[in-house]
C-alpha positions as CSV (number, residue, x, y, z in Angstrom):
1,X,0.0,0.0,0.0
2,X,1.4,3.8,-0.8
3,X,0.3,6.8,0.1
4,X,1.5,9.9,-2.6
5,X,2.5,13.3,-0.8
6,X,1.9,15.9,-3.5
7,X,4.0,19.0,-2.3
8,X,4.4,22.4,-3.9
9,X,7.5,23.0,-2.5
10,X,10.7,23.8,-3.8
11,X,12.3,26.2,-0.9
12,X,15.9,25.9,-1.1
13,X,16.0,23.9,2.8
14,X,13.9,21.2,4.0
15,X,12.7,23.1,6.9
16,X,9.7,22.0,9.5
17,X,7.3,21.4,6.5
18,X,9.7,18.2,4.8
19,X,10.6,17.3,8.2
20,X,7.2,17.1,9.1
21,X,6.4,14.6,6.0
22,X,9.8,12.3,7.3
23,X,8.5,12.2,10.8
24,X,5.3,11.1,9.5
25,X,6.3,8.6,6.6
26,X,8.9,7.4,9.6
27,X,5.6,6.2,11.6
28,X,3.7,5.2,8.2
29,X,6.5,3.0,7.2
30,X,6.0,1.1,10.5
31,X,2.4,-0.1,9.4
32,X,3.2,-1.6,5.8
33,X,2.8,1.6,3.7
34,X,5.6,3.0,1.2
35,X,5.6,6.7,0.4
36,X,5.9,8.1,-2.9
37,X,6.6,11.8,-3.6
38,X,5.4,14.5,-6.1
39,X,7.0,17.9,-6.0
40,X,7.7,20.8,-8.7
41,X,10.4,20.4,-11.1
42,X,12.2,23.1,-9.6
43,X,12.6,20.8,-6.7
44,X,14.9,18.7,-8.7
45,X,17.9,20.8,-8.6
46,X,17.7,21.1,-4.5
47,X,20.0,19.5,-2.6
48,X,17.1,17.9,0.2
49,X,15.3,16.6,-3.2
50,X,18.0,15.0,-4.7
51,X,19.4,13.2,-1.2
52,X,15.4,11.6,-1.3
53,X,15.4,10.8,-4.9
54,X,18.3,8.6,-4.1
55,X,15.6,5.7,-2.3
56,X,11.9,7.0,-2.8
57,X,10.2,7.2,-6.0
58,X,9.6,11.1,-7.0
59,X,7.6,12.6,-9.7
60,X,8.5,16.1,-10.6
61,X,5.2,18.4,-11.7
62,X,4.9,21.3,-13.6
63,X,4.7,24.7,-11.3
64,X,3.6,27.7,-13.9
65,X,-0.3,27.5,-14.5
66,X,-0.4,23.7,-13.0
67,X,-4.0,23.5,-11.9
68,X,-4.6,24.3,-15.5
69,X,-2.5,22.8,-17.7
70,X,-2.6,19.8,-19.2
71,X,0.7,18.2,-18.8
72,X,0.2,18.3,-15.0
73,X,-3.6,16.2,-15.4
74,X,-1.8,13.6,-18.0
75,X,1.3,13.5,-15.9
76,X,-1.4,12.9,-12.9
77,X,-2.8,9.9,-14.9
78,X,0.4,8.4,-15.4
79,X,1.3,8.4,-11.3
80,X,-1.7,6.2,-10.9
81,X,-1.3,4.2,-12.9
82,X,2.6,3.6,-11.9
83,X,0.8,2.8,-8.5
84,X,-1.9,1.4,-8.5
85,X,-1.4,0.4,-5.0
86,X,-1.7,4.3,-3.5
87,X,-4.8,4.5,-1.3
88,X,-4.5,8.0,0.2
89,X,-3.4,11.4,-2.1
90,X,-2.4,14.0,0.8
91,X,-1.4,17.2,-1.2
92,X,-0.2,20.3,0.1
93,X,-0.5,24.3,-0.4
94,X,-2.9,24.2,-2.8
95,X,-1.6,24.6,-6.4
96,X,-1.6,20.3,-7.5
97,X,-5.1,19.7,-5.3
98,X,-7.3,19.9,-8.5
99,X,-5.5,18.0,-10.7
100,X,-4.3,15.5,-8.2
101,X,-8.2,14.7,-7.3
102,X,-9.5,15.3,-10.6
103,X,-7.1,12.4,-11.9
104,X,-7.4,10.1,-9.1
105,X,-9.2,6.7,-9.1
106,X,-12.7,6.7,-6.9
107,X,-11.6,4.6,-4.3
108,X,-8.2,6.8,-3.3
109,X,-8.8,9.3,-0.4
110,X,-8.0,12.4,-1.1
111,X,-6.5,15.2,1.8
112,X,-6.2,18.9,0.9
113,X,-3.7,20.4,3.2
114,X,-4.2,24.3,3.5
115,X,-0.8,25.9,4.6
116,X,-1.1,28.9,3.1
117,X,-3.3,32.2,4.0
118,X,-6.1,31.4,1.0
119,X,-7.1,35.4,-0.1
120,X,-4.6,37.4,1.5
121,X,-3.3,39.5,-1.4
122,X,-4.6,38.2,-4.2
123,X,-5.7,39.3,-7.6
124,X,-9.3,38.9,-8.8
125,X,-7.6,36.2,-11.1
126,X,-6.6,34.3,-8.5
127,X,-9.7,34.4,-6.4
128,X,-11.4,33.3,-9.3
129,X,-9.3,30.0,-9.1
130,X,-10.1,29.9,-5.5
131,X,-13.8,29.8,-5.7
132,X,-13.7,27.2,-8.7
133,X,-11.3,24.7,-6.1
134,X,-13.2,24.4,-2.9
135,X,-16.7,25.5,-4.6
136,X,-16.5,23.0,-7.7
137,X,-13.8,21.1,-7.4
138,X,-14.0,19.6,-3.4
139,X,-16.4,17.1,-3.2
140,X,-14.6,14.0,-3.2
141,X,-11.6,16.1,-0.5
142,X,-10.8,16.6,2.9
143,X,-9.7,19.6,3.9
144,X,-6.8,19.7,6.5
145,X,-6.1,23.3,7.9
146,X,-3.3,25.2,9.6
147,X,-5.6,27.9,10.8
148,X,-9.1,27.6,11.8
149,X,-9.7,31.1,10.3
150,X,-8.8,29.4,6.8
151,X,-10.9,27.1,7.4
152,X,-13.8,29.1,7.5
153,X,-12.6,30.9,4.6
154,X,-12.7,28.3,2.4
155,X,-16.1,27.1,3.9
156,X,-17.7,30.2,3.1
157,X,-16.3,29.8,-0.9
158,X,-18.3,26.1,-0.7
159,X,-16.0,23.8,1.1
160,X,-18.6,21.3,2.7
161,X,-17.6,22.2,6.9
162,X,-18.0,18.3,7.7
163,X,-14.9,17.4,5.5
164,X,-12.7,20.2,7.0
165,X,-11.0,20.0,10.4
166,X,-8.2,22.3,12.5
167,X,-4.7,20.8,12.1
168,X,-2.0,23.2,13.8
169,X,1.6,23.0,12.5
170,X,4.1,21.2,14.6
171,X,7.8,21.8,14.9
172,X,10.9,20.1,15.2
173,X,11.8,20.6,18.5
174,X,15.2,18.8,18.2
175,X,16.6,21.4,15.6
176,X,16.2,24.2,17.8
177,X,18.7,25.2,20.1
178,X,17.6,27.1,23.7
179,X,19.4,30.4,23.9
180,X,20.7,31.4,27.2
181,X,19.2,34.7,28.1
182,X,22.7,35.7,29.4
183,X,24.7,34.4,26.7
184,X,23.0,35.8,23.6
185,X,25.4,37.5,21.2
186,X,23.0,41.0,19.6
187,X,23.8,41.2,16.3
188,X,20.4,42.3,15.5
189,X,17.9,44.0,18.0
190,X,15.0,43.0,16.0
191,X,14.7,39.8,13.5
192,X,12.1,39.6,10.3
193,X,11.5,36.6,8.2
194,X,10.0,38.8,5.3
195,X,10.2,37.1,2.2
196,X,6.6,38.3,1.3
197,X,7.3,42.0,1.6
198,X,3.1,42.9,2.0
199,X,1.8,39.4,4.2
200,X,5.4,39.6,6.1
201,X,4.7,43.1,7.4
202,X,8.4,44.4,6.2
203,X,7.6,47.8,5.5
204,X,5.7,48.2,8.9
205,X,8.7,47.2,10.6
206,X,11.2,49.4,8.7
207,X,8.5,52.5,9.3
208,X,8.1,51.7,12.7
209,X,11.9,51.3,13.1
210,X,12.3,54.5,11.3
211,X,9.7,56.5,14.1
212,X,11.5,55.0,17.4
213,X,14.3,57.5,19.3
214,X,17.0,54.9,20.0
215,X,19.3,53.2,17.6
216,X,18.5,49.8,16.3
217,X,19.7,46.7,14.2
218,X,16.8,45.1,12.0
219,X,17.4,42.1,10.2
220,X,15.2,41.2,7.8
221,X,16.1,37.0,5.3
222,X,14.3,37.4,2.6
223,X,14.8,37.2,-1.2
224,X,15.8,39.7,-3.8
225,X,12.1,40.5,-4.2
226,X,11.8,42.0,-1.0
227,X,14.7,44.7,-1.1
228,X,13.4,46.0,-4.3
229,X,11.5,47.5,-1.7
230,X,13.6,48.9,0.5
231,X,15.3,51.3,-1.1
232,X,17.8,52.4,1.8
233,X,20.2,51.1,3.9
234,X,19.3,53.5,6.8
235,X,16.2,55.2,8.4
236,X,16.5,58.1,11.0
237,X,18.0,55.5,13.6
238,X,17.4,52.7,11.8
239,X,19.9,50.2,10.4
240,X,18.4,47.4,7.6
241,X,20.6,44.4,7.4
242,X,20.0,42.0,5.1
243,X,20.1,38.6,5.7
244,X,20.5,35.2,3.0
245,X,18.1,32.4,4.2
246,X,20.6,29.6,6.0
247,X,19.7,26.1,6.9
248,X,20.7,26.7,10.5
249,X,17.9,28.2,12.0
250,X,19.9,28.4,15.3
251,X,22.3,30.7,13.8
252,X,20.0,33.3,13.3
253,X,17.9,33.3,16.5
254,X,20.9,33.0,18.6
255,X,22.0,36.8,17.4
256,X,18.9,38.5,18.2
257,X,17.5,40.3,21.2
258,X,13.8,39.9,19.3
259,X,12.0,37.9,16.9
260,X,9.4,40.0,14.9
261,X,6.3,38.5,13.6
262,X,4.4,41.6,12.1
263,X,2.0,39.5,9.8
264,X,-0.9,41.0,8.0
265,X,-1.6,37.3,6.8
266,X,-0.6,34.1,8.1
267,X,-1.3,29.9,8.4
268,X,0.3,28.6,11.2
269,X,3.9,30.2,11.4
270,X,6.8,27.5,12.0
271,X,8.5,30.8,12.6
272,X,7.3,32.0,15.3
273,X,6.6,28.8,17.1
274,X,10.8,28.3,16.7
275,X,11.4,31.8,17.9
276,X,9.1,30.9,20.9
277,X,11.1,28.0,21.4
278,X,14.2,29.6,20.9
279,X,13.7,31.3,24.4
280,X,13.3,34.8,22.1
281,X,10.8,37.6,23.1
282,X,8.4,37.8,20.0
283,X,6.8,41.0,18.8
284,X,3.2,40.0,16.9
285,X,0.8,40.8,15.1
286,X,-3.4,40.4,16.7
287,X,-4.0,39.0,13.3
288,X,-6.4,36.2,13.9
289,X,-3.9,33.0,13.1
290,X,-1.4,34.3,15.6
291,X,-3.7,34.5,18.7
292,X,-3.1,30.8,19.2
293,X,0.0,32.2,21.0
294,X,-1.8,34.4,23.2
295,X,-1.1,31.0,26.0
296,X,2.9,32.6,25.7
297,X,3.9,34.6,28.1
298,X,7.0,35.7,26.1
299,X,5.0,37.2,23.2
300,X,3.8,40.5,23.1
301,X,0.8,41.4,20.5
302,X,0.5,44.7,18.7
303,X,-2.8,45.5,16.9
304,X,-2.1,44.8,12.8
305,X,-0.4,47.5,11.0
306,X,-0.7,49.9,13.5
307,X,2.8,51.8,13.1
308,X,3.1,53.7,16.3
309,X,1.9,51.0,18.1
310,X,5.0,48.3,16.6
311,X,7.1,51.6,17.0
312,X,6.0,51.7,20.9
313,X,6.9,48.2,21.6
314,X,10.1,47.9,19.4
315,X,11.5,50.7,22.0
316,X,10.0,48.7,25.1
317,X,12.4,45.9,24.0
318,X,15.3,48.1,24.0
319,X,14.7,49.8,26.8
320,X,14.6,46.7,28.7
321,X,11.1,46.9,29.7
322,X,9.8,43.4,27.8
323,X,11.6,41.4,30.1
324,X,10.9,37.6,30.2
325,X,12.7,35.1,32.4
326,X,13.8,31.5,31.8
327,X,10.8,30.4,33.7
328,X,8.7,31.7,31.4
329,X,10.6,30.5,28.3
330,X,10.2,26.5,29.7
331,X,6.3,27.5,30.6
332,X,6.4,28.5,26.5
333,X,8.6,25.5,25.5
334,X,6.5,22.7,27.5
335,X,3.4,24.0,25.6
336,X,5.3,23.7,22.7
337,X,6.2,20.1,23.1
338,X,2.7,19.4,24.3
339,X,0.9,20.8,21.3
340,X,3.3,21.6,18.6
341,X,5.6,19.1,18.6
342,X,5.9,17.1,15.3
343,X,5.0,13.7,17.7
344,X,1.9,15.8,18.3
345,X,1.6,17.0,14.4
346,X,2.1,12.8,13.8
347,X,0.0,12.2,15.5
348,X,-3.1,13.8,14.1
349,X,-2.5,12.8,10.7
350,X,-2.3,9.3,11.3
351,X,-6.0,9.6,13.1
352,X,-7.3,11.7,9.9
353,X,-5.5,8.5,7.6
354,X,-7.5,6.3,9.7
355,X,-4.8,4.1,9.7
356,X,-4.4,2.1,13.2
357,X,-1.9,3.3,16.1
């Protein structure tokens, strides 16, 4: 028996989301199943691809206009009928789910796994597509959600509610190293991941940076998209670093006094769930998928794109007046471990499989 991860991802690391899919084939291969693997043909090139190529079976999909092309339905076809064995199609963020299902025999069940904040800045084009998927194209799908305000979204385009259900993120705990609150090295005073410059919030933290009376460090990883936007190295007080994504997540958290997580948009951020874990103070937005972390006591909400307001707070952490204390980083880290976990994540899955503990 197989079970075919479909996964539009080609990020240039594995990261939580493909260590998320080991952890889990890790327990599957423990009841009989073989996985199989479908990701875009830029994935081929990619170090983490080509190391997984070398003992699973991988098919590599087309990524520009796939839920409409051709290729990607016949190419579909073909997968199923190299396996006819595959009894569950578990595809992920959205872009292969229509063709996937559309091509899949009637007795294959078929998981829709929403990452990705569905309608946060998007063109009418694209909403279009939206409504046709979970309106049109659904029926025969689950619908496996990061955030429960997703969820909902896609329920009100015509996603039957029954088939769609809540599952949080969970992180690899083991990759991320606890930072000493007394041996942190500052090389930045404020950290960004922002490599959507809108749903990322980066110009809100560069203008709030800009506003505040003290000195600081923000560094933002991101790709070349992003600092076509900024156009400066330096604001009033503020100094922009830029940052080149790294595999090493530890490297990066371990240099910064605070982890900012501005969002106007979100799923369910590995990000800030690391940076939690970390032992870092967080900076985030009230958007509606980050109030899950309300429970933290080392996270401290600002209302969404409200300038002054990041402004206010980016100074309380300099000042020294966001303190938190290492009891309250092991309060955040045993929730962590409790909900978030990727043993927790696992979990979950396998009961949605239906496939026996």
């Amino acid at each position: 028996m197989k079970i075919l991860q479909v996964c539009a991802y080609a990020a240039p690391y594995e990261g939580n989301f493909m260590k998320s899919l080991f952890a889990l084939e890790k327990v599957l291969v423990t009841k009989g199943f073989e996985v199989v693997y479908a990701f875009p043909e830029k994935a081929k090139s990619i170090m983490w691809c080509q190391r997984l190529a070398q003992n699973h079976t991988i098919y590599y999909l087309p990524l520009s206009g796939a839920r409409l092309y051709p290729a990607t339905y016949i190419l579909f076809k073909r997968i199923y009928q190299d396996n006819p064995d595959i009894i569950i199609v578990h595809s992920h963020f959205e872009l292969y789910d229509v063709p996937a299902t559309a091509m899949a025999p009637k007795n294959i069940q078929i998981y829709w796994h929403l990452h990705d904040p569905v309608g946060c800045v998007v063109s009418k084009k694209e909403k279009l597509l939206l409504y046709w998927q979970y309106r049109f194209c659904s029926k025969r799908a689950k619908l496996l959600s990061v955030s429960q305000k997703h969820r909902d979204v896609v329920i009100s385009m015509g996603f039957d509610s029954k088939r769609a259900f809540y599952v949080p993120n969970g992180i690899d705990t083991s990759r991320i190293e606890l930072i000493r609150i007394n041996s942190r090295r500052i090389y930045y005073d404020f950290l960004l991941f922002g490599w959507d410059h809108l749903r990322k919030g980066v110009d809100l933290a560069v203008y709030a940076g800009s506003k505040i009376s003290q000195h600081c460090l923000l560094g933002i990883v991101a790709n070349e998209s992003t600092w076509e936007h900024i156009h400066k190295d330096k604001y009033n007080g503020l100094t922009v670093i830029k940052i080149n994504p790294v595999d090493n997540v530890n490297e990066l958290y371990s240099c910064a006094r605070c982890f900012m997580h501005i969002s106007r948009g979100e799923g369910h951020s590995y990000a800030l769930l690391e940076a939690i874990y970390a032992g870092l103070p967080v900076i985030a937005s009230d958007i509606e998928e980050n109030l899950f972390a309300k429970e933290f006591p080392t996270v401290l909400f600002v209302k969404s794109e409200n300038i002054n307001e990041i402004a206010v707070k980016m100074l309380s952490v300099l000042k020294g007046e966001f303190c938190i204390t290492m009891h309250d980083i092991n309060y955040a880290r045993k929730i962590i471990i409790d909900k978030y976990s990727l043993e927790s994540w696992t979990n979950q899955i396998i009961d949605y499989y239906g496939v026996q503990k």
